[in-house]
C-alpha positions in Angstrom: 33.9 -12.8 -8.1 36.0 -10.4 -6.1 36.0 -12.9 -3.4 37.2 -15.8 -6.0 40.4 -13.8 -7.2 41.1 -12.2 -3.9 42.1 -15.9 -3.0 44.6 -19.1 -3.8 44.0 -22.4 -3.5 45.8 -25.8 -5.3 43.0 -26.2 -7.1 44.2 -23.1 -9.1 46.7 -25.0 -10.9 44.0 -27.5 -12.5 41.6 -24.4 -13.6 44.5 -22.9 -15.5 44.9 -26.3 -17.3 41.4 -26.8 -18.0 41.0 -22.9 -19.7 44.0 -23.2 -21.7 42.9 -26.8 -23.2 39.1 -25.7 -23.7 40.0 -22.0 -25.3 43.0 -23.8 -27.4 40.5 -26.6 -28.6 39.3 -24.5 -31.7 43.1 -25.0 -32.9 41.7 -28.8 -33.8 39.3 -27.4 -36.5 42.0 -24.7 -37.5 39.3 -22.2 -37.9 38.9 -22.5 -41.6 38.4 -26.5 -41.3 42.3 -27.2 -41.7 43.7 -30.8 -40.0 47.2 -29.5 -39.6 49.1 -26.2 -39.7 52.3 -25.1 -41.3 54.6 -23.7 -38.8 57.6 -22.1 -41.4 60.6 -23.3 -41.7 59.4 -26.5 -39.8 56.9 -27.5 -41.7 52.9 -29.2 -41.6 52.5 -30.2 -37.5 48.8 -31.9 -36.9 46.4 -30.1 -35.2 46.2 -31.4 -32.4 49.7 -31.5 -31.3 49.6 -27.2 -31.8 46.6 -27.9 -29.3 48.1 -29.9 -26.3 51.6 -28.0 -26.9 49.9 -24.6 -26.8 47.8 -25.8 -24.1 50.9 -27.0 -21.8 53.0 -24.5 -22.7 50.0 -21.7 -21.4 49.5 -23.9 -18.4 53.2 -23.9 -17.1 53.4 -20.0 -18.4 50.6 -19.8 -16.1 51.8 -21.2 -13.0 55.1 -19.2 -13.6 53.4 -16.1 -13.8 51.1 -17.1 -10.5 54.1 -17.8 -8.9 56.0 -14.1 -9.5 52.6 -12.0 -9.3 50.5 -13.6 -6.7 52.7 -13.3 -4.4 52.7 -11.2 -1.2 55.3 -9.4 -3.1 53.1 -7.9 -5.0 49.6 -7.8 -2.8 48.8 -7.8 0.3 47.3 -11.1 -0.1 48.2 -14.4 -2.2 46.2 -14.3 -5.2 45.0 -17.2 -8.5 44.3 -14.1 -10.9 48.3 -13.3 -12.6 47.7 -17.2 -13.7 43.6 -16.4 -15.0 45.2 -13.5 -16.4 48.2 -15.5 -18.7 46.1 -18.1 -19.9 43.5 -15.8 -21.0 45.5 -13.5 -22.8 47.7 -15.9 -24.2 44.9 -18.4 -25.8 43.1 -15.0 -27.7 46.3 -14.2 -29.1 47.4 -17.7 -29.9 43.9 -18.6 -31.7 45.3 -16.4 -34.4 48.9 -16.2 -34.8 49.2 -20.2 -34.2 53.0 -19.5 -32.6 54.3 -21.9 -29.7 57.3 -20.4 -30.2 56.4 -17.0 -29.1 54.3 -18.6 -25.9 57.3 -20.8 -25.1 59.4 -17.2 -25.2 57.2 -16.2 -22.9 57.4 -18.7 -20.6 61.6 -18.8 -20.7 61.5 -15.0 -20.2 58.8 -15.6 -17.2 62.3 -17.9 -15.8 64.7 -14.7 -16.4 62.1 -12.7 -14.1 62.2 -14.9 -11.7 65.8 -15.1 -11.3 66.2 -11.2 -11.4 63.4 -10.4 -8.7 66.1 -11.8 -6.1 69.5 -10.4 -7.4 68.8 -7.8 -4.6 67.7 -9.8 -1.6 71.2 -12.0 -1.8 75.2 -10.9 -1.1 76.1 -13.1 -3.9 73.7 -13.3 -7.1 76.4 -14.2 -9.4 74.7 -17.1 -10.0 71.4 -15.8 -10.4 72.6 -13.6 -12.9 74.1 -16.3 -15.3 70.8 -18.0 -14.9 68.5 -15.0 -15.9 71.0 -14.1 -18.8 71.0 -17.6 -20.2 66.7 -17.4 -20.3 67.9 -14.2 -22.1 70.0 -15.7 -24.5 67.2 -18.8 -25.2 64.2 -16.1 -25.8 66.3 -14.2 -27.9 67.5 -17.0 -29.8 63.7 -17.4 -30.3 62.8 -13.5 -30.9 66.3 -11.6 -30.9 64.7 -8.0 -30.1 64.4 -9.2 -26.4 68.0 -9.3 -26.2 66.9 -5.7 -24.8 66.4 -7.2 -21.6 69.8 -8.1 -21.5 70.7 -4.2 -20.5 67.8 -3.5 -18.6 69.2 -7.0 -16.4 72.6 -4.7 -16.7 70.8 -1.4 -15.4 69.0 -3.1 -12.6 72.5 -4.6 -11.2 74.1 -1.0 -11.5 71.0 0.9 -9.8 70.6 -1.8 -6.6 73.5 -3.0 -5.7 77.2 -1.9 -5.8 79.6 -2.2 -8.5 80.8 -5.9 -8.9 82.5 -6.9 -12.3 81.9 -10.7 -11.6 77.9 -10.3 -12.1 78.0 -8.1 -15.2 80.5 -10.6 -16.6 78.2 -13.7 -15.2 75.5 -12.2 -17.4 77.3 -11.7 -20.3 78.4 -14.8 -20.6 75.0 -16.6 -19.5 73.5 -14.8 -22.8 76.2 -15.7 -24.9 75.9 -19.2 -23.9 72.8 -20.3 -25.9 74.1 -18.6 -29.0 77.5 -21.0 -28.6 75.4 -24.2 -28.2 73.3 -23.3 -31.6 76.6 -22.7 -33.6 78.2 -25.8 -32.2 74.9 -28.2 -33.0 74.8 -26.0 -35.8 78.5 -27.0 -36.8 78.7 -30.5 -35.9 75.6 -31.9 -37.7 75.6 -29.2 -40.1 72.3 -28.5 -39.4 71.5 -24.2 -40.6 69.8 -23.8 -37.3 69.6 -19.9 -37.4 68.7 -19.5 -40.1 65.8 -21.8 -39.4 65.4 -19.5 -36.6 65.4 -16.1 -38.4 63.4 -17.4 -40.9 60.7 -17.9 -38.7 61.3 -14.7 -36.7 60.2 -13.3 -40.3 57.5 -15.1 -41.6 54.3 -13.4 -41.9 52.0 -16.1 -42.6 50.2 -15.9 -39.1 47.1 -13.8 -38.2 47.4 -11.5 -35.8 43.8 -11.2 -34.1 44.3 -6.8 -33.5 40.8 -6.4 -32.8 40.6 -9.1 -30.3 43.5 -7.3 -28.7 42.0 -3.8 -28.2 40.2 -5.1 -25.1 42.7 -6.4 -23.4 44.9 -2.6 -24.2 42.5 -1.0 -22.6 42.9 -2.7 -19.4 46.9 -3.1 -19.2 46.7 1.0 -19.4 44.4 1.1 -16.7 46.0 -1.4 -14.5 49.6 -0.1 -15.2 48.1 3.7 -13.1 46.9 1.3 -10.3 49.9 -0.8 -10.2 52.3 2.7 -9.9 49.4 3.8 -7.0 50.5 1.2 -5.4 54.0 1.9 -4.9 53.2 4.5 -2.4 52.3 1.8 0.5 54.7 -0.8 -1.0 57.7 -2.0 1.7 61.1 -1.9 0.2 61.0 -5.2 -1.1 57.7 -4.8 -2.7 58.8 -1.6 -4.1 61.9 -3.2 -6.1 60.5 -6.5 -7.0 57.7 -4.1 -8.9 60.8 -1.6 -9.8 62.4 -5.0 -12.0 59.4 -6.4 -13.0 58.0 -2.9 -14.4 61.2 -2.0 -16.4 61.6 -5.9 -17.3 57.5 -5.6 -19.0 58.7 -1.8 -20.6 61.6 -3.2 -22.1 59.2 -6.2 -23.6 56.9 -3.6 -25.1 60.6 -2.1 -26.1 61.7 -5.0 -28.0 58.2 -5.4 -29.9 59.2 -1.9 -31.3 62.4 -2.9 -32.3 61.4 -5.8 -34.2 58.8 -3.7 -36.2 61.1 -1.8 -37.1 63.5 -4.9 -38.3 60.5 -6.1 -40.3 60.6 -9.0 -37.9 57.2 -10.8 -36.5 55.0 -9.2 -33.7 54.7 -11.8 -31.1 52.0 -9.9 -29.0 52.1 -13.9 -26.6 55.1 -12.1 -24.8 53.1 -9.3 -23.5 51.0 -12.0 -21.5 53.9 -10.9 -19.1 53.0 -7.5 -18.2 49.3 -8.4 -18.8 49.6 -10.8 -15.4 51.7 -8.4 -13.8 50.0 -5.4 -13.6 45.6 -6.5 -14.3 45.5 -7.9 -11.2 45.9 -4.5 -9.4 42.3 -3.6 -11.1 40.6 -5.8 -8.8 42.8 -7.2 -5.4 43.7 -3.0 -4.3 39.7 -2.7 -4.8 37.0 -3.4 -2.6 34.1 -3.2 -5.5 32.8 -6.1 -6.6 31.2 -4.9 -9.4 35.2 -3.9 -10.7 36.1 -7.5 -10.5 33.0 -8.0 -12.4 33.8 -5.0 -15.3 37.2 -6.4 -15.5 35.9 -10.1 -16.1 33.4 -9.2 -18.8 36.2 -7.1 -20.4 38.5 -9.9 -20.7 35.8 -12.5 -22.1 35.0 -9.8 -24.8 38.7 -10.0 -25.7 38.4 -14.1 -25.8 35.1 -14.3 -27.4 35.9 -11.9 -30.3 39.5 -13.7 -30.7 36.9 -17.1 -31.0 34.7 -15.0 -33.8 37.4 -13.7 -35.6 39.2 -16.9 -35.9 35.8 -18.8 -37.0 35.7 -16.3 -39.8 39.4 -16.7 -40.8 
């Protein structure tokens, strides 16, 4: 097992697919025997469309998340487990709450990442900045508490590189952006799209699986001690790209808060994001194999209980 994660291969890509379809299937029999769902304010979508959309949108979140915390950025050594990681976190929690919006959040915020790992590797990251900011903007238009991140992109510019007005203003505007193209739909087919939006950042019609999730705790608090180890034989590169990606995943957890407090949803799908991020440490900065194999029967008790809990919903 310790040899399987400790490695990369193409054939990655088609194992993420293949988990997220096979742990999203139960979605068909809607757990209680139920053909279709009702997603509020949209309405009744058939099964198994909430299947393959789930399923694809866990896939791509997948290779996203392979793609950031694989990499030799982060390890010594390319790795398949960030990807492992995302699709097996995301299908427990999406077996219960039946949210493709949250999932597709992740996966837009998993862009914004991606974008802000480089702002300090380039002279000019104007560019990069409008792009994370406008991911910003579309997540929050999907769960406004992550317009959090929106500082913490602010704070990252002010702490590693030099004052430059253009990229705080690029990001402002980026995250605006989004918000103009919804009011101008919004306005010229008079359509009320936000408040089709809030309206489903507040419905509390879902399930939210918090037993399933207690495995799954305990190893993101374990894994975030090794992944801070790790910053004492980290190059300079490393050492930032973790710096972003750690305050980016705190400021997640942040926005969580916030929207308790609001009354709004808890769409625990985002946290998929630190979850890839920092479990991998448990097992590639080890050399027991019978870790890898602790961590592995951890996660399946997270999945399997998510499967027993949503048989007896």
């Amino acid at each position: 097992m310790l040899k399987f994660f400790k490695s990369y291969e193409p054939y990655f890509n088609l194992i993420y697919l293949v988990l997220a379809i096979g742990l999203c299937l139960p979605l068909i029999s809607g757990g209680n025997g139920a053909d279709s769902f009702t997603l509020i304010p949209w309405g009744n979508i058939p099964s198994y469309v909430l299947v393959i959309v789930c399923s694809l949108l866990i896939w791509v979140g997948a290779l996203l998340s392979n793609s950031l915390f694989g990499s030799r950025d982060f390890h010594s050594i390319s790795s398949g487990m960030p990807g492992i990681v995302f699709v097996l976190y995301s299908a427990t929690i999406c077996l219960g709450s039946h949210k493709p919006w949250a999932i597709l959040a992740s996966v837009i915020l998993l862009f914004a990442l991606s974008f802000q790992t480089i702002i300090f590797r380039q002279n000019d990251v104007r560019k990069e900045c409008f792009n994370a900011a406008v991911c910003l903007g579309l997540a929050s238009v999907l769960y406004f508490p992550v317009a959090l991140l929106l500082i913490t992109q602010m704070a990252g510019l002010a702490r590693l590189r030099t004052f430059i007005w253009r990229e705080y203003t690029a990001s402002i505007l980026g995250f605006i952006l989004p918000w103009v193209w919804l009011l101008s739909i919004q306005w010229l087919f008079d359509v009320d799209l936000i408040q089709l939006f809030i309206i489903a950042q507040f419905d509390s019609s879902s399930n939210l699986l918090i037993t399933s999730i207690a495995p799954w705790s305990v190893l993101l608090a374990w894994s975030l001690v090794s992944l801070i180890k790790s910053f004492t034989r980290s190059t300079n590169i490393s050492r930032n790209t973790k710096t972003i990606s750690l305050s980016f995943s705190a400021t997640l957890a942040a926005s969580l808060i916030v929207g308790q407090l609001i009354g709004a949803q808890t769409p625990l799908e985002i946290l998929a994001i630190p979850m890839a991020m920092a479990m991998p440490f448990l097992v590639l900065d080890s050399t027991s194999g019978a870790r890898a194999w602790f961590v592995v029967a951890i996660m399946a008790t997270g999945v399997a209980m998510a499967f027993f809990l949503t048989s007896a919903l």
